[in-house]
N, C-alpha and C positions, 0 to 999 in steps of 0.2 A: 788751664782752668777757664772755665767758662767769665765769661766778658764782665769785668766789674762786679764779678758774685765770690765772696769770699766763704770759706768753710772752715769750722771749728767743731772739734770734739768739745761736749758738753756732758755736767751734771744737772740732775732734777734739781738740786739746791742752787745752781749757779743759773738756771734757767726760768723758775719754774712762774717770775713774775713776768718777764717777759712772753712765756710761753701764753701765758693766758690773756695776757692783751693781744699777740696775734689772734688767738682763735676767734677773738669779736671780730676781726674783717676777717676771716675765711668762711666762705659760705657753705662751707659740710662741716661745720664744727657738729660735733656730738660729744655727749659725755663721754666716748669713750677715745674721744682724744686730749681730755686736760691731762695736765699733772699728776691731777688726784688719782686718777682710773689707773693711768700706767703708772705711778710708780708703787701703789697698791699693788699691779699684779707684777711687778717686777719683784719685789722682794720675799713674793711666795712662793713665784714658779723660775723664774730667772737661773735658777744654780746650774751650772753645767755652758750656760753661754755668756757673752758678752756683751755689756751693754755698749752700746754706738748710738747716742742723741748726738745728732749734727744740728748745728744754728749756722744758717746763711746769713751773709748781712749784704747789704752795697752799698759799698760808700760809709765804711761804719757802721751803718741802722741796720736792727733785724730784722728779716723781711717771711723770713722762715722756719719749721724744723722739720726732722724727719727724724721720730723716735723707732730705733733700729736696734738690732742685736744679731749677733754672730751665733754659728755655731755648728762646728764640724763644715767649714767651707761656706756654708750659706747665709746668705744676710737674710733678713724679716724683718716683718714689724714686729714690734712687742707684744704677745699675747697669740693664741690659736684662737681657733672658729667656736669650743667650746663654749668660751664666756667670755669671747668679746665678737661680736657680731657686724661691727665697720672696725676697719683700717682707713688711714690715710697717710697721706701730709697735711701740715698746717702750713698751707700755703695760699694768699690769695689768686682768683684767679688766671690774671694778670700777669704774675709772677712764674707761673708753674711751668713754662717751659724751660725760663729761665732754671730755676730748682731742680728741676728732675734732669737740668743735663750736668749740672754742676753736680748734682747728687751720684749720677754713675758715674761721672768721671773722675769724683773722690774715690770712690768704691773700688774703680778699677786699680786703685794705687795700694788694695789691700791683697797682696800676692795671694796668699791662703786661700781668699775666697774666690768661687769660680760662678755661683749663683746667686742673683738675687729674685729671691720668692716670695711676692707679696700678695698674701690672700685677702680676700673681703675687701675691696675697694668699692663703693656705692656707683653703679653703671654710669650717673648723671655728675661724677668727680670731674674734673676740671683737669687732674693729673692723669685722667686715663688717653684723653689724645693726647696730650702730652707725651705720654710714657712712648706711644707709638710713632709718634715723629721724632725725638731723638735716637730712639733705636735706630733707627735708621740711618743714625749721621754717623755713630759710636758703634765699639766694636762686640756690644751687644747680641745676640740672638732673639728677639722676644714671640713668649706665645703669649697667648690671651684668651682666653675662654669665660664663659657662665658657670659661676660656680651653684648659685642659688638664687631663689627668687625673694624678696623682701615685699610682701604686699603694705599696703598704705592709704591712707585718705585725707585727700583734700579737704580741710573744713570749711565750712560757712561761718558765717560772723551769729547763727542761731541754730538751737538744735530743732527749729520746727524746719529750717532751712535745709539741716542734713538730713530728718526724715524725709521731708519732699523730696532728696536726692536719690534716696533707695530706690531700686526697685520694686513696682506696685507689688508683685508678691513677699517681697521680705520686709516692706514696711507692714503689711496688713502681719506677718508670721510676729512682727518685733510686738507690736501691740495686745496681739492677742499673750502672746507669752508674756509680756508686764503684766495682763489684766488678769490672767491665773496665779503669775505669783502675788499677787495684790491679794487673789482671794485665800491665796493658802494660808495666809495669817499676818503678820505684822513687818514689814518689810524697813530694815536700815541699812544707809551705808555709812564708813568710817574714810574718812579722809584722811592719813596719816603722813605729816609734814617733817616734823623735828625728826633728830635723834631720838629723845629720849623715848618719844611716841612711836616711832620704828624698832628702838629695840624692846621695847616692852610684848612687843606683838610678833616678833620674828621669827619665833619656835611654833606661833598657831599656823601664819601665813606657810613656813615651809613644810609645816603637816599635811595642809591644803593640797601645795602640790605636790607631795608624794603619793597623798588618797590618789588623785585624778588620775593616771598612769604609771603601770608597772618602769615604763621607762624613764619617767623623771623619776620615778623613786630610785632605781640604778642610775641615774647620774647625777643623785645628789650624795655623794662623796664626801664623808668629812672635811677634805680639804677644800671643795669647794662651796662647802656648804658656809665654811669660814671666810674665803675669798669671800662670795656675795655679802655678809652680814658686812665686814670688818670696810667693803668701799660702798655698801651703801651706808652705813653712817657715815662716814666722810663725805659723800658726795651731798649727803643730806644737812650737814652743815651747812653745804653754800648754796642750799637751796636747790638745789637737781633733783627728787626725790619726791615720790609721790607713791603711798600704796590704797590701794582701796578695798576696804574688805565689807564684804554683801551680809547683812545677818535677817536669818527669817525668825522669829520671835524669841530674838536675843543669842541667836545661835551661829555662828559665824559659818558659816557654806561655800564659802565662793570670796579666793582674794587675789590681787594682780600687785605687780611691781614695776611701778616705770619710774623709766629716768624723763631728768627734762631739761632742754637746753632753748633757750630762747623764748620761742614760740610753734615750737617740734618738743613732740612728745613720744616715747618708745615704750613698750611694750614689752620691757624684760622677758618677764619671768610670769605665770598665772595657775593657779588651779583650781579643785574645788572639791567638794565634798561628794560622791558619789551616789550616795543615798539620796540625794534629791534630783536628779540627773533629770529625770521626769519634767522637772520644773524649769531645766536649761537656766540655772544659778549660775553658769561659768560665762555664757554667752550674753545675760541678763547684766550683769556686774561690768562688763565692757562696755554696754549700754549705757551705761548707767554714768560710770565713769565717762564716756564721751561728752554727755551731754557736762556733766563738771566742767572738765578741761576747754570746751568752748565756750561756756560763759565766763573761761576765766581767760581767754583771747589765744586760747590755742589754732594753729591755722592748719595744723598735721599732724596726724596719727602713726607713726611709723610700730606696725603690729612685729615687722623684724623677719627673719628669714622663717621659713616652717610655712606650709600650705594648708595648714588644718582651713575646715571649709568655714570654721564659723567667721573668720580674717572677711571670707567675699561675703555671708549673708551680711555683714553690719558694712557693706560697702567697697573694701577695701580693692584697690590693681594693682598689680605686679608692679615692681622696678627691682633692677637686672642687679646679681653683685656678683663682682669679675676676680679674677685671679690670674697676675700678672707675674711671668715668668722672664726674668733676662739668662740666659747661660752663655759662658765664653769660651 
């Protein structure tokens, strides 16, 4: 075993406080690595595999986890690409070569399994050279490739600071599209914080996005339709949760769903009412919402994987998300 780094099978109840004091020193923590997110999606998608939360400690202190599951020979993270959009470790960065070699070198002590496949790791992880120089020591295989692109933005400490930042032509496009919808009639937005404020609004907001495209309408799925509701009020308990819905004279048109961790904010989930398309309601409501989120000391945007174009007119650049394969 790797040098002074000890491993332990773990439960969400036997971890889940220490779990989240780690993620305050890991610097890719996102919502969708607490507790809250996975053990949510573990207990609605989970059946059929096995859960594997490892906590490393050294020296007795925890210094890590890496929330895992089995199934049919192959280890993962907890959750697919569908509706969780980062994977990690909660590791600092400090640690992770340490972790990621203790990690496959527990792993390989599980005969059954011959793969480990970890999709959606954020290009800029700490665990991805990592992953690539232990391989190399251990009797690993590893590929590694670009799975998707996650565009994003840098904030400024003002939102005249991030209009200066656009591009002359899509700051003049942003303005001119506020100042139409300004004239088409009475323009609000809804800030939605709590639970109770989230669930009262949750069956308009996912109407929203099924209007907007035939394909989120096919992949809002009963069961995932219950997934998103059931962990964002949870997450909206401890404050991660932010939705914004756009209304043109009392009409709601245009709503988004982000998570939020820190001082990073994401981009779940968005749609809009189609019938005013004209007006660019879906594109106007991210606007809108930005300018929120930086007076409230947001420093990044994270729009999340999908290239739709409006991500780069309100600024946004790529950053890389990888999928890391070991076979033995």
């Amino acid at each position: 075993m790797s040098d002074c780094i000890q491993v332990r099978e773990a439960t969400f109840e036997s971890i889940a406080d220490r779990w989240e004091e780690m993620l305050r020193s890991c610097p890719g923590a996102t919502v969708f690595l607490t507790p809250t997110w996975q053990r949510v999606w573990w207990s609605r998608f989970g059946e059929g595999a096995q859960l594997k939360l490892l906590e490393f400690a050294r020296d007795g202190s925890p210094i890590a986890i890496a929330p895992l599951m089995t199934r049919d020979g192959v280890v993962s993270f907890l959750g697919d690409t569908d509706l969780v959009d980062y994977h990690d470790l909660v590791v600092r960065s400090a640690d992770a070569v340490l972790v990621t070699t203790a990690m496959l070198e527990h792993v390989a002590s599980w005969q059954e399994c011959h793969t480990v496949d970890l999709k959606s790791v954020p290009g800029d992880s700490a665990t991805l050279p990592a992953f690539r120089e232990v391989a190399q020591k251990l009797v690993w295989r590893p590929e590694d490739r670009v799975e998707d692109l996650a565009p994003g933005i840098t904030l400024p400490e003002s939102f005249d600071a991030y209009l200066a930042g656009l591009r002359k032509k899509d700051r003049h496009e942003l303005r001119r599209k506020l100042r139409r919808l300004h004239e088409a009639g009475e323009v609000t937005q809804e800030e939605l914080k709590t639970p109770e404020q989230i669930d009262a609004a949750f069956d308009d907001f996912i109407r929203l996005v099924r209007l907007s495209s035939p394909e989120k309408d096919r992949f809002l799925t009963p069961p995932r339709v219950d997934f998103v509701r059931e962990v964002t009020l949870a997450l909206a308990a401890r404050d991660h949760v932010r939705v914004f819905l756009l209304s043109l004279d009392g009409k709601r048109v245009a709503g988004s769903l982000c998570f939020r961790y820190g001082d990073r904010y994401f981009g779940y989930n968005s749609g809009y009412d189609p019938e005013y398309r004209s007006l660019a309601v879906g594109l106007l409501n991210h606007a809108l919402s930005l300018e929120r989120v930086i007076s409230q000391g947001a420093r990044y945007f994270d729009f999340m994987r999908g290239g739709e174009h409006y991500k780069y007119d309100l600024g946004a650049t790529d950053r890389e998300i990888h999928h890391v394969v070991f076979r033995r």
